[in-house]
PDB file of N, CA, C, O and CB in Angstrom:
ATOM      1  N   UNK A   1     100.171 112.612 124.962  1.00  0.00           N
ATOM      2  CA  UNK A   1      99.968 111.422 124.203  1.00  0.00           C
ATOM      3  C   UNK A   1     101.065 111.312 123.140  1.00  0.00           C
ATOM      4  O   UNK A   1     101.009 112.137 122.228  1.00  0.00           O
ATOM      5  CB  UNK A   1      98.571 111.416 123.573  1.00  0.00           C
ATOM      6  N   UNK A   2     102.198 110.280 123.123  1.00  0.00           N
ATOM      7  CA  UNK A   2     102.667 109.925 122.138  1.00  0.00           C
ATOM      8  C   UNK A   2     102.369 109.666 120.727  1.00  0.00           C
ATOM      9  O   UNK A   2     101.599 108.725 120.531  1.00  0.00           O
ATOM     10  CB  UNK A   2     102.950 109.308 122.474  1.00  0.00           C
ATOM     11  N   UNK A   3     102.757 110.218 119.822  1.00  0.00           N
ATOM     12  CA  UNK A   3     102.242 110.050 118.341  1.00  0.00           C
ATOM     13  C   UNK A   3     103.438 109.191 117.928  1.00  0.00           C
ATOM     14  O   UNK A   3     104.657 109.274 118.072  1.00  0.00           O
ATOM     15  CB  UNK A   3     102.005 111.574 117.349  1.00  0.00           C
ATOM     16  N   UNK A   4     102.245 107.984 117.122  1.00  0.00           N
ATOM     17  CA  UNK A   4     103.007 106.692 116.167  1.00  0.00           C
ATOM     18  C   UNK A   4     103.500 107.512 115.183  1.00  0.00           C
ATOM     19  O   UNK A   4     103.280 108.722 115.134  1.00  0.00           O
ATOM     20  CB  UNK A   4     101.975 105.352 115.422  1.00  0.00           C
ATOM     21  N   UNK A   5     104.179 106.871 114.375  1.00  0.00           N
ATOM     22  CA  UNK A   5     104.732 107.727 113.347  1.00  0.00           C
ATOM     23  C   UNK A   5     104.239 107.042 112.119  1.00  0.00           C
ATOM     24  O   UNK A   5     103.710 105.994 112.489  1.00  0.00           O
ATOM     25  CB  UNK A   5     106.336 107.891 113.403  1.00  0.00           C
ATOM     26  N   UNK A   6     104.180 107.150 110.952  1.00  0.00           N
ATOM     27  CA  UNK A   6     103.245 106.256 109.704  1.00  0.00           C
ATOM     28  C   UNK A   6     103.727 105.453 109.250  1.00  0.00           C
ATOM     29  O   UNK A   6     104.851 105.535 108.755  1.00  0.00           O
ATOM     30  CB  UNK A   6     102.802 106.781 108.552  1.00  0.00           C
ATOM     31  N   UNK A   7     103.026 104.424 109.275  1.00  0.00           N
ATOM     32  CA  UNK A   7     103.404 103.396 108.424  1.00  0.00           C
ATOM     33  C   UNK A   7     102.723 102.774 107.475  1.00  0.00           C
ATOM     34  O   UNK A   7     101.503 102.943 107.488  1.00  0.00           O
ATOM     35  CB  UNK A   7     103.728 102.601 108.998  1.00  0.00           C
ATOM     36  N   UNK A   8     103.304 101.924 106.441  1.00  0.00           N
ATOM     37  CA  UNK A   8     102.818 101.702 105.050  1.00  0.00           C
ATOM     38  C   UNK A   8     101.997 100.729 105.437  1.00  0.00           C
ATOM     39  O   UNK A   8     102.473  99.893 106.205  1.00  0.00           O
ATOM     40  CB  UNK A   8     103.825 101.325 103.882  1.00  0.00           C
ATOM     41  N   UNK A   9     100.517 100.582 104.998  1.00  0.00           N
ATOM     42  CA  UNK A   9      99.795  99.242 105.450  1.00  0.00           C
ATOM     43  C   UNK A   9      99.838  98.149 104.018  1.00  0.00           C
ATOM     44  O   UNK A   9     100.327  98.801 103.096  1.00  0.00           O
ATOM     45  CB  UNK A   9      97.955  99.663 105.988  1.00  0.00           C
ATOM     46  N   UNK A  10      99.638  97.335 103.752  1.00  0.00           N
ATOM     47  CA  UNK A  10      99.292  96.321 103.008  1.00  0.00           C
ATOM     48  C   UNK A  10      97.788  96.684 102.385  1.00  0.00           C
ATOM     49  O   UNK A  10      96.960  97.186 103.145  1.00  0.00           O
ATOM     50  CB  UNK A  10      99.384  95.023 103.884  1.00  0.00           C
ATOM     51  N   UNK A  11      97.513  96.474 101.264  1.00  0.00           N
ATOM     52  CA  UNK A  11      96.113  96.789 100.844  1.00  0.00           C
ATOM     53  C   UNK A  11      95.544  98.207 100.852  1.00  0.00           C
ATOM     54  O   UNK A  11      94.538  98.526 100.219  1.00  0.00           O
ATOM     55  CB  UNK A  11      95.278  96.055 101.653  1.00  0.00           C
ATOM     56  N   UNK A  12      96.354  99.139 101.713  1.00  0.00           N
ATOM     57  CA  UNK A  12      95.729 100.927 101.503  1.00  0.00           C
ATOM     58  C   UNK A  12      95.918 100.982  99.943  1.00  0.00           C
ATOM     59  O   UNK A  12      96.535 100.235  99.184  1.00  0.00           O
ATOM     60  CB  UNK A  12      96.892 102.504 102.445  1.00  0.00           C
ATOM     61  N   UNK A  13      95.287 101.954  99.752  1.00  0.00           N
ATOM     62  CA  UNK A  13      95.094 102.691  99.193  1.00  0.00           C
ATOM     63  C   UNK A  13      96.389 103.030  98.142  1.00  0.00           C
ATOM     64  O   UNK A  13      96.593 102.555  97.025  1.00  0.00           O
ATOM     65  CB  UNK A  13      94.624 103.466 100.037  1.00  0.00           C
ATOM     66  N   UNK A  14      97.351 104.225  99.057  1.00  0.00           N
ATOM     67  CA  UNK A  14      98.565 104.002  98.717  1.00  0.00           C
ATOM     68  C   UNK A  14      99.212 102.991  98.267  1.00  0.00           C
ATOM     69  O   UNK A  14      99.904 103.219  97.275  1.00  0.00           O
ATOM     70  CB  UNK A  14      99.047 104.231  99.399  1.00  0.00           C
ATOM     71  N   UNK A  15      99.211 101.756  98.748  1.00  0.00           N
ATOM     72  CA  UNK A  15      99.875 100.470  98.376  1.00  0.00           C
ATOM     73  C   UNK A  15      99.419 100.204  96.795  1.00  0.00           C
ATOM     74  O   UNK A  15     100.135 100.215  95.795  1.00  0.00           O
ATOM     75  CB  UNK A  15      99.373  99.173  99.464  1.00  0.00           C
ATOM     76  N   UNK A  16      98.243 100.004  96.885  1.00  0.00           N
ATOM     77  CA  UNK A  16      97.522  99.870  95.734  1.00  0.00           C
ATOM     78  C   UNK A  16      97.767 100.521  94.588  1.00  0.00           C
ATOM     79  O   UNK A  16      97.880 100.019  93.470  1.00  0.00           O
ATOM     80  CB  UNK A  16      96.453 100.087  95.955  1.00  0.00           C
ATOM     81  N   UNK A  17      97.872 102.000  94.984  1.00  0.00           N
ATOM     82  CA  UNK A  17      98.285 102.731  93.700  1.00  0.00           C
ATOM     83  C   UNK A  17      99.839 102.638  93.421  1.00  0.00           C
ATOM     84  O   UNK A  17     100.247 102.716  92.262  1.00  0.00           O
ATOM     85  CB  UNK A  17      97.870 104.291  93.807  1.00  0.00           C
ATOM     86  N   UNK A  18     100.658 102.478  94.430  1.00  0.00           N
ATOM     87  CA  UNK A  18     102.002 102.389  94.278  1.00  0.00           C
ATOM     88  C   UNK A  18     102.285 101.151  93.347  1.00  0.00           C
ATOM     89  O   UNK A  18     103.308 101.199  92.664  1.00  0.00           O
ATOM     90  CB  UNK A  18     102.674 102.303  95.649  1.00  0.00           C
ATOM     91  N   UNK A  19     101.298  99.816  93.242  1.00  0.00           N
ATOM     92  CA  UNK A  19     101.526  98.729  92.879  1.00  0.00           C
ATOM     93  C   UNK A  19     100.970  98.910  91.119  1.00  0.00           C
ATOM     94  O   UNK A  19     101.598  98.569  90.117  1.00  0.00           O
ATOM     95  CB  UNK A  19     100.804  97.661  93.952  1.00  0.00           C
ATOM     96  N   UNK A  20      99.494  99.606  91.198  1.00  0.00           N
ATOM     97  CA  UNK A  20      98.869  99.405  90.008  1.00  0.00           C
ATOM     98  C   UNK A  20      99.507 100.714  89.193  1.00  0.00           C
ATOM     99  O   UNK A  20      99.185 100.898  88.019  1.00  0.00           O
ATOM    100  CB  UNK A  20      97.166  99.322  90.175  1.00  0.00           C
ATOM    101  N   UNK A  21     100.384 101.570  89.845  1.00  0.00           N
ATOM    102  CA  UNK A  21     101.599 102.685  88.973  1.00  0.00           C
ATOM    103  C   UNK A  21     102.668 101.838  88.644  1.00  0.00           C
ATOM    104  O   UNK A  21     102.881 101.488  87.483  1.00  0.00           O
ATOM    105  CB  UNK A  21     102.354 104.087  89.951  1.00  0.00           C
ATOM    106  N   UNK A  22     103.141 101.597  89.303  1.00  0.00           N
ATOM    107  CA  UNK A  22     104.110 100.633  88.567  1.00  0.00           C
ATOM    108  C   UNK A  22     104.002  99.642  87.318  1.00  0.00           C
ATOM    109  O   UNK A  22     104.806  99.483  86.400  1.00  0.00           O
ATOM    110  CB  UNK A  22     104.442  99.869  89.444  1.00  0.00           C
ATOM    111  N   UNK A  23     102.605  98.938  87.586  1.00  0.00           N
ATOM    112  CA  UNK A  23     102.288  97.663  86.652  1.00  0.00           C
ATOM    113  C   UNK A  23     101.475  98.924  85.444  1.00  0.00           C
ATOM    114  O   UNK A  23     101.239  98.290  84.415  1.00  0.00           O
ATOM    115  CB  UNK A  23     100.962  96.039  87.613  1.00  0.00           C
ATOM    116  N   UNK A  24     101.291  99.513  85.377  1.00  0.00           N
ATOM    117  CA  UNK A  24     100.236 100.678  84.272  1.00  0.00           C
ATOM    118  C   UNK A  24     101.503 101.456  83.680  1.00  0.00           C
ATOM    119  O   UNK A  24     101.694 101.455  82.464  1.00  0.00           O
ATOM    120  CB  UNK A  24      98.853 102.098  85.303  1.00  0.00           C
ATOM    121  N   UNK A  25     102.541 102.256  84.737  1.00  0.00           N
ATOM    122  CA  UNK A  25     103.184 103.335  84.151  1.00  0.00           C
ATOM    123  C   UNK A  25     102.123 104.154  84.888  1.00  0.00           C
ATOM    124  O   UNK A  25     100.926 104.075  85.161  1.00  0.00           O
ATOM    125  CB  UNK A  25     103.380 103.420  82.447  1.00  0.00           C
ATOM    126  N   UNK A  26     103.236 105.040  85.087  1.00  0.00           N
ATOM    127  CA  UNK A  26     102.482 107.062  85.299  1.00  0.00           C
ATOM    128  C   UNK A  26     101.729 107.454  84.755  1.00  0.00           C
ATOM    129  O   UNK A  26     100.739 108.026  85.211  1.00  0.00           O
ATOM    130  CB  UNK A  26     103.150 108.329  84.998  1.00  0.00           C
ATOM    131  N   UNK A  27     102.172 107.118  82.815  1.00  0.00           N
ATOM    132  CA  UNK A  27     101.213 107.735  81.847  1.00  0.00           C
ATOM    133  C   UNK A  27     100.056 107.769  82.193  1.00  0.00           C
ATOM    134  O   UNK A  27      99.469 108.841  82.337  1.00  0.00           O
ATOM    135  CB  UNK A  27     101.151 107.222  80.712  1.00  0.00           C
ATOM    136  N   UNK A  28      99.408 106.439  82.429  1.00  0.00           N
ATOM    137  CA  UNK A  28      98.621 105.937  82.702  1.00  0.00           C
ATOM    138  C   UNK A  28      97.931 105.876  84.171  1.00  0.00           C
ATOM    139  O   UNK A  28      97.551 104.890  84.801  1.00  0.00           O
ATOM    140  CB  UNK A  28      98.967 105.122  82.236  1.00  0.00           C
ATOM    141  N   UNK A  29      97.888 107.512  84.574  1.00  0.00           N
ATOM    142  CA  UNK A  29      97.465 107.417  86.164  1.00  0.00           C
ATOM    143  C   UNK A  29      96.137 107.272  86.053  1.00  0.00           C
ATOM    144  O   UNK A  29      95.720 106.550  86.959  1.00  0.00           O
ATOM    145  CB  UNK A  29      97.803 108.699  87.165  1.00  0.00           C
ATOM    146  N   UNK A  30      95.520 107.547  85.526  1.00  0.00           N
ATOM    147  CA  UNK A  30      93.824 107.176  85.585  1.00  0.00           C
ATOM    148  C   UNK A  30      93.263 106.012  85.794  1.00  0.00           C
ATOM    149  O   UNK A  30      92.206 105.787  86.384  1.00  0.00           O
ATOM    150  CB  UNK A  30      93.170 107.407  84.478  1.00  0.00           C
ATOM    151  N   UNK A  31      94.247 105.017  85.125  1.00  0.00           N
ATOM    152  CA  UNK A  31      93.876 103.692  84.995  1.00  0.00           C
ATOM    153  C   UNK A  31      94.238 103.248  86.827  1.00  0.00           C
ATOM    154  O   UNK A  31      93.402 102.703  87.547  1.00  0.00           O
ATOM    155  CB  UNK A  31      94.916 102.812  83.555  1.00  0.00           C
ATOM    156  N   UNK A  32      95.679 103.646  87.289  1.00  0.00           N
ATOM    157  CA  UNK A  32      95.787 103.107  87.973  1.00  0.00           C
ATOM    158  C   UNK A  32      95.192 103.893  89.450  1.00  0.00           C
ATOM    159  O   UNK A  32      95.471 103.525  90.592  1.00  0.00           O
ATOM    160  CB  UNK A  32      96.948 102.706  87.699  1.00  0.00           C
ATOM    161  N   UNK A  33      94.456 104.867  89.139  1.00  0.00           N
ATOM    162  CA  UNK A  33      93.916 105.118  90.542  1.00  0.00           C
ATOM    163  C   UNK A  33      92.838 104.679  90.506  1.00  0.00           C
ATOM    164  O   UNK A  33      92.492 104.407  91.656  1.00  0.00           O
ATOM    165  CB  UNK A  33      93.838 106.391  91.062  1.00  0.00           C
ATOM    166  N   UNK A  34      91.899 104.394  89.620  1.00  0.00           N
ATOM    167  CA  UNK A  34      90.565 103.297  89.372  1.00  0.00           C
ATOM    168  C   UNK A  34      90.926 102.203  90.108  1.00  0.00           C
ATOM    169  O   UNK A  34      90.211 101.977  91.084  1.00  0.00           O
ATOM    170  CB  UNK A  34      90.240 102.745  87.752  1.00  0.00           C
ATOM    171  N   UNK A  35      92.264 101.123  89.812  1.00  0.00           N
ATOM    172  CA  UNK A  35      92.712 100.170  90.352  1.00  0.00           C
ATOM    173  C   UNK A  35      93.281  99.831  91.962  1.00  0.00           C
ATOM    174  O   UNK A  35      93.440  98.833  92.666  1.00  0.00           O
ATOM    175  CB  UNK A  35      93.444 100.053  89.561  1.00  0.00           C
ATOM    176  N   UNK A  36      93.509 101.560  92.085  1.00  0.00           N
ATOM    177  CA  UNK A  36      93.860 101.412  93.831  1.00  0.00           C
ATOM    178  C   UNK A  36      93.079 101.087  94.333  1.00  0.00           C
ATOM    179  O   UNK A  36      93.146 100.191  95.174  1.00  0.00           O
ATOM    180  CB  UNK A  36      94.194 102.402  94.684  1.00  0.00           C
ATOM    181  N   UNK A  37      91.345 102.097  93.791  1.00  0.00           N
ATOM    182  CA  UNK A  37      90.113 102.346  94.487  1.00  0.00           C
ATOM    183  C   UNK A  37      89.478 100.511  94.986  1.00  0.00           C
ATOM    184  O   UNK A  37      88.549 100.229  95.743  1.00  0.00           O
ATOM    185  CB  UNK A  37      88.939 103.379  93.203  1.00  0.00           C
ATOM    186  N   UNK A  38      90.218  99.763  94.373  1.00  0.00           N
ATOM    187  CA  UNK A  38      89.261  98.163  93.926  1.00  0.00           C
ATOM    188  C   UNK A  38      89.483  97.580  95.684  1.00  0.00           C
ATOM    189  O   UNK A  38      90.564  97.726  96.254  1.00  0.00           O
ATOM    190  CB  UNK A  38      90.389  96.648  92.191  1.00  0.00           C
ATOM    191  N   UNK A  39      88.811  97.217  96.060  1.00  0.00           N
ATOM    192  CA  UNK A  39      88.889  96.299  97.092  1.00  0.00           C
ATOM    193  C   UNK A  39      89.557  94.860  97.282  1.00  0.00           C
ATOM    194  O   UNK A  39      89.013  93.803  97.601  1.00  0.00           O
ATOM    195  CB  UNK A  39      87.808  96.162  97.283  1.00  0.00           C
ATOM    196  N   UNK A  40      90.406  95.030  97.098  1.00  0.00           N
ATOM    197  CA  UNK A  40      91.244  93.735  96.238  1.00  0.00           C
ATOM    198  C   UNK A  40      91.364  92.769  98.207  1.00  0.00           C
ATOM    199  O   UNK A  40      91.599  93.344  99.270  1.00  0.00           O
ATOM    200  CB  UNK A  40      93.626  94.543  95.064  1.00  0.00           C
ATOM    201  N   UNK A  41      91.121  91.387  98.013  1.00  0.00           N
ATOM    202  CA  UNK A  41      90.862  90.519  98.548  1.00  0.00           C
ATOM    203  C   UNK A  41      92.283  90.211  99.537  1.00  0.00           C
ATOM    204  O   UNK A  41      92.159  90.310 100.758  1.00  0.00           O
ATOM    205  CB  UNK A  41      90.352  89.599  97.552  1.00  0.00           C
ATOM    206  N   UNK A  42      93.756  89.799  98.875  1.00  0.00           N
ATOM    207  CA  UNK A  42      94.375  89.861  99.141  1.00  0.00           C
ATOM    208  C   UNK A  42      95.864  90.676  98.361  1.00  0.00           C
ATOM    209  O   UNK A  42      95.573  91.332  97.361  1.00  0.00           O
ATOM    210  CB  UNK A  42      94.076  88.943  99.474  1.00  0.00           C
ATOM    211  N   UNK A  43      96.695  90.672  98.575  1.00  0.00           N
ATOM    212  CA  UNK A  43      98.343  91.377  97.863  1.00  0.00           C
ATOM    213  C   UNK A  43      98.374  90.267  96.502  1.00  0.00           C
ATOM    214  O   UNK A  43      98.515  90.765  95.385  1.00  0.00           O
ATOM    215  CB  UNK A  43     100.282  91.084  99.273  1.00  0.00           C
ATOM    216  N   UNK A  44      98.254  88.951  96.619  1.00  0.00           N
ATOM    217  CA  UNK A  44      98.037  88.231  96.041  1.00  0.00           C
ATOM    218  C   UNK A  44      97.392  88.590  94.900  1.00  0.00           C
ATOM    219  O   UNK A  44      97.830  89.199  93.924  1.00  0.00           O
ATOM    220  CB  UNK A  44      97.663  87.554  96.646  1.00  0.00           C
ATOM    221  N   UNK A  45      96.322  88.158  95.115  1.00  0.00           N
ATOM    222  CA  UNK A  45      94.932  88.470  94.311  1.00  0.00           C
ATOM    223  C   UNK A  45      95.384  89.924  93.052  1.00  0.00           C
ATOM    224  O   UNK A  45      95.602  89.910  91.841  1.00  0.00           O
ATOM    225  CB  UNK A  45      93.445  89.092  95.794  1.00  0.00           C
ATOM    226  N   UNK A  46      95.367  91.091  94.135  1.00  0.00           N
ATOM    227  CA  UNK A  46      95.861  91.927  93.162  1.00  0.00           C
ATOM    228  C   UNK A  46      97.240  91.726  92.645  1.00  0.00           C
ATOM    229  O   UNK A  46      97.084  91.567  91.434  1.00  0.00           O
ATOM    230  CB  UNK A  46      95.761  93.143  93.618  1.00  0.00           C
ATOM    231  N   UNK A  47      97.946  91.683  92.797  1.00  0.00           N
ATOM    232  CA  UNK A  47      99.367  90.873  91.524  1.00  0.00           C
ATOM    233  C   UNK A  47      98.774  90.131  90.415  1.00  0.00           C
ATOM    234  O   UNK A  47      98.657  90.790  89.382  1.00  0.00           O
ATOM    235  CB  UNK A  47     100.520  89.455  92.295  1.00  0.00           C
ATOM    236  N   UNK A  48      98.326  88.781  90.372  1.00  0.00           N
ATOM    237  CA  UNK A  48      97.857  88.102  89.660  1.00  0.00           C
ATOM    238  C   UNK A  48      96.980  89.292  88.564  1.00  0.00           C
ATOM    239  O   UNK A  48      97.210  89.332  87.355  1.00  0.00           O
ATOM    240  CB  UNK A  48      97.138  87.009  90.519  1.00  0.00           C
ATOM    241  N   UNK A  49      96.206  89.988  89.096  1.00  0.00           N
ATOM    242  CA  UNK A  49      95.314  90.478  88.340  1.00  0.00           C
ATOM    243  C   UNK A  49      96.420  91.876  87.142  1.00  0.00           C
ATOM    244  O   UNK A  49      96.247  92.174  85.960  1.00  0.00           O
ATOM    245  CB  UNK A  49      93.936  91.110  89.601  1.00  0.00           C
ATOM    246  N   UNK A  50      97.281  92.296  87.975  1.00  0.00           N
ATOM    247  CA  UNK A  50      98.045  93.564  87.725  1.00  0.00           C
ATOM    248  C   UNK A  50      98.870  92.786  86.356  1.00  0.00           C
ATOM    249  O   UNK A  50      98.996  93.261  85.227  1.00  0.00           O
ATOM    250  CB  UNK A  50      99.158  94.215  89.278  1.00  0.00           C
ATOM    251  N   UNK A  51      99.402  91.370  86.889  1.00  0.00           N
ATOM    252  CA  UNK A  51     100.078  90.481  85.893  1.00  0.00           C
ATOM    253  C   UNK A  51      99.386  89.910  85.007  1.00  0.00           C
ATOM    254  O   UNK A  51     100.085  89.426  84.117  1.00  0.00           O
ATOM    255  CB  UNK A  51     100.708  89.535  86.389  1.00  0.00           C
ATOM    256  N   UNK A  52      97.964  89.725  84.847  1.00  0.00           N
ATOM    257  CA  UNK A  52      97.262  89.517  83.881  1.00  0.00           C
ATOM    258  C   UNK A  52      97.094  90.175  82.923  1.00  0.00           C
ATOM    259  O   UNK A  52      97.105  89.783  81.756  1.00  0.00           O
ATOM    260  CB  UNK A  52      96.466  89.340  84.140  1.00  0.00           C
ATOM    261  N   UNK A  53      96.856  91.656  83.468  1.00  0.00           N
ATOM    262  CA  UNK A  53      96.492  92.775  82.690  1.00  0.00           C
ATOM    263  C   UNK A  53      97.668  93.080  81.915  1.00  0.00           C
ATOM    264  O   UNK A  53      97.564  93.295  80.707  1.00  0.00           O
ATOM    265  CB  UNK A  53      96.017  93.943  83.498  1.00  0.00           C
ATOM    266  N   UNK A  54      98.756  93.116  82.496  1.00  0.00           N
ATOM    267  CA  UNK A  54      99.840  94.070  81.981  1.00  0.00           C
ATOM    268  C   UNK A  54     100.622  92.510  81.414  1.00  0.00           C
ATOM    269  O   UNK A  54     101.452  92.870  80.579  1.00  0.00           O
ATOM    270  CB  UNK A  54     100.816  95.333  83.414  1.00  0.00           C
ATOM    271  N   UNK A  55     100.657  91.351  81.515  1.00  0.00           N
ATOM    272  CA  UNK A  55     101.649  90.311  81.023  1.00  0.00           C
ATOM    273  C   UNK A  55     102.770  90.433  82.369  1.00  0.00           C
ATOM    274  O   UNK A  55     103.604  89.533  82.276  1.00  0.00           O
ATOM    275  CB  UNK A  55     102.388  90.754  79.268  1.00  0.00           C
ATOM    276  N   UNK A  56     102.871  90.833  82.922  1.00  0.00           N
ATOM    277  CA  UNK A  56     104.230  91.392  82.965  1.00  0.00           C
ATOM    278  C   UNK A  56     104.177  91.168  84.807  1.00  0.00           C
ATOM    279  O   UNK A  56     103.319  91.791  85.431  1.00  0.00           O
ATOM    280  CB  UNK A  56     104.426  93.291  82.153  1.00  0.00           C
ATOM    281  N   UNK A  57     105.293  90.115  85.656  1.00  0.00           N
ATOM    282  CA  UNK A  57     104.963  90.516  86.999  1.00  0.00           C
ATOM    283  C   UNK A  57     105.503  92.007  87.577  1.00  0.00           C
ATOM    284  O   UNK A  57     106.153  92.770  86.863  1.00  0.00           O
ATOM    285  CB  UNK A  57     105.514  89.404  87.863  1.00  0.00           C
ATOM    286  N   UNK A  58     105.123  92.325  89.042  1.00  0.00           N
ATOM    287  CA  UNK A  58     105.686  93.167  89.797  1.00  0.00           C
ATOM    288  C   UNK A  58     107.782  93.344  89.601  1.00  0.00           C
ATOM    289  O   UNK A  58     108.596  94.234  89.355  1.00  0.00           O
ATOM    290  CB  UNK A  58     105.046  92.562  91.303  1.00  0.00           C
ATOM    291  N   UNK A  59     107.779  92.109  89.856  1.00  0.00           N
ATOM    292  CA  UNK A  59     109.203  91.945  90.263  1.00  0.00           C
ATOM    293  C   UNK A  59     109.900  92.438  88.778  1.00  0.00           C
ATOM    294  O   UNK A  59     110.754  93.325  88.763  1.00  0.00           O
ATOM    295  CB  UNK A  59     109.611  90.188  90.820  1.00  0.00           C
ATOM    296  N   UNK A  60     109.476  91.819  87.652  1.00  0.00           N
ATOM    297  CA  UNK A  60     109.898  92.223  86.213  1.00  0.00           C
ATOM    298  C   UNK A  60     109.789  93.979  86.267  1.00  0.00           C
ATOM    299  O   UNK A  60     110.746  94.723  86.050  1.00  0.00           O
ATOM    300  CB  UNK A  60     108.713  91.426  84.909  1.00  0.00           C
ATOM    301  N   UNK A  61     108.589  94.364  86.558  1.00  0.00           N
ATOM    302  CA  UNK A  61     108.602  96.128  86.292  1.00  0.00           C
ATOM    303  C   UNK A  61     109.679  96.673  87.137  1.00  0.00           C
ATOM    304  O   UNK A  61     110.278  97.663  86.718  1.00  0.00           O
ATOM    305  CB  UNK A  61     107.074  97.009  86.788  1.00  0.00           C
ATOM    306  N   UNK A  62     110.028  96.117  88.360  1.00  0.00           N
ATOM    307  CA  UNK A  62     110.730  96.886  89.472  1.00  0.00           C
ATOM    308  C   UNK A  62     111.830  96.601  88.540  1.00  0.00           C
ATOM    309  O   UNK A  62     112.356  97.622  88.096  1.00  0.00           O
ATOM    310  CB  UNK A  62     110.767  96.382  91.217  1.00  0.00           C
ATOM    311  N   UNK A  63     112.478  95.133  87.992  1.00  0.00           N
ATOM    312  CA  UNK A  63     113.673  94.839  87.663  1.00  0.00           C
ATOM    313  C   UNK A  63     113.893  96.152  86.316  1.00  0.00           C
ATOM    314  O   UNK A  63     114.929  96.807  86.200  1.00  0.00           O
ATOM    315  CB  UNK A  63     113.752  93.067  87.254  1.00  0.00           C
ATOM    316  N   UNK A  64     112.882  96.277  85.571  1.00  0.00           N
ATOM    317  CA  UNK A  64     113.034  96.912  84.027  1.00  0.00           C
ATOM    318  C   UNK A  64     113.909  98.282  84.656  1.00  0.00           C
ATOM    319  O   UNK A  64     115.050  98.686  84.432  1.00  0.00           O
ATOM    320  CB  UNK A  64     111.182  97.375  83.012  1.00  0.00           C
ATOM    321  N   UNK A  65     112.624  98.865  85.692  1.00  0.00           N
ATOM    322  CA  UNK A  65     113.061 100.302  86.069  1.00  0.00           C
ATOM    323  C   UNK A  65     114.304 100.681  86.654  1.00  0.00           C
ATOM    324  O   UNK A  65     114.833 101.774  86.454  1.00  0.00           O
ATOM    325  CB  UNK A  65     112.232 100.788  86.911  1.00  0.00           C
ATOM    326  N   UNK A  66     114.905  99.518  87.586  1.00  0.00           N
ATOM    327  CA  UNK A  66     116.244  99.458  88.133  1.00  0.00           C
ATOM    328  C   UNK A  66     117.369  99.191  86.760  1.00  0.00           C
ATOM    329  O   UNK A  66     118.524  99.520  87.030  1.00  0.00           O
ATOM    330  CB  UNK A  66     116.264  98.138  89.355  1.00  0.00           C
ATOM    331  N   UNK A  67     117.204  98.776  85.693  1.00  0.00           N
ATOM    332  CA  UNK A  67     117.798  98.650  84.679  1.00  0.00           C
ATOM    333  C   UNK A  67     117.992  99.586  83.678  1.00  0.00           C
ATOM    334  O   UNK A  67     119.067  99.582  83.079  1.00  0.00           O
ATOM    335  CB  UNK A  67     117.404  97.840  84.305  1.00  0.00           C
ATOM    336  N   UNK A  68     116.900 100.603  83.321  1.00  0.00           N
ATOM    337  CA  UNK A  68     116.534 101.609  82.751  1.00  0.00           C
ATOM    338  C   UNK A  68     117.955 102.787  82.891  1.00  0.00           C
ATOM    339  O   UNK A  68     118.560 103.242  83.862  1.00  0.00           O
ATOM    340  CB  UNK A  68     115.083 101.986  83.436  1.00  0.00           C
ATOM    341  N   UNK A  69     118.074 102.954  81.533  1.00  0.00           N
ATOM    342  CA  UNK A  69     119.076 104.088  81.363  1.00  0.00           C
ATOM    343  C   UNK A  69     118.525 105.164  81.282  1.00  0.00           C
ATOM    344  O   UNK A  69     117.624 105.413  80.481  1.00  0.00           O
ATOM    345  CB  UNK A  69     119.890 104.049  80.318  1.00  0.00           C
ATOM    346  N   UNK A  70     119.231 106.342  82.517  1.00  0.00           N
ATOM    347  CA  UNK A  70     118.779 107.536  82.224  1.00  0.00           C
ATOM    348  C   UNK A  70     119.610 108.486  81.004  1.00  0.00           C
ATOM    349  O   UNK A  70     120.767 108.238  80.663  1.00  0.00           O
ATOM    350  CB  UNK A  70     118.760 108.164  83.546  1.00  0.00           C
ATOM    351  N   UNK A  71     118.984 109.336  80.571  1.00  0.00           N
ATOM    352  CA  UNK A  71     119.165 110.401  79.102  1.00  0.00           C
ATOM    353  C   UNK A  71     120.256 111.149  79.568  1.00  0.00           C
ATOM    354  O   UNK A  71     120.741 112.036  78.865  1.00  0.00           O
ATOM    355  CB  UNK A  71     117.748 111.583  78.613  1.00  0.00           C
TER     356      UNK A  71
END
C-alpha cells in the first residue's frame, strides 16, 4: 500500500494554532492553543475574530515578522 505523504488541511488543528500563534505571539501559547481547540466555522470566520481580538490582520503580523530586525 502506498503511503500519502502529509498535508496541511485548512481548519486542523495545526492550522489553527499556527494562525492564533501568530495573531497572540508565542508568549502567549496558552491563549492560542485554547483558540486552535475552537471549532471555528470557516478560515474566514476565524481571521475576523483573531483581527478583532488582536486589532491587527494576519497579513500585518506576517508583514511585522518579515520586517523584524534580528539582535
Amino acid at each position: 500500500m502506498k503511503r500519502r505523504g502529509a498535508q496541511w488541511r485548512e481548519l486542523s488543528f495545526l492550522d489553527n494554532l499556527a494562525a492564533a500563534a501568530d495573531a497572540v505571539g508565542f508568549d502567549n501559547a496558552d491563549i492560542a492553543l485554547g483558540l486552535a481547540r475552537v471549532d471555528w466555522q470557516s478560515v474566514q470566520d476565524r481571521e475576523e475574530f483573531l483581527q478583532a481580538l488582536t486589532g491587527r490582520s494576519s497579513r500585518e503580523v506576517i508583514e511585522e515578522g518579515m520586517n523584524a530586525k534580528l539582535p
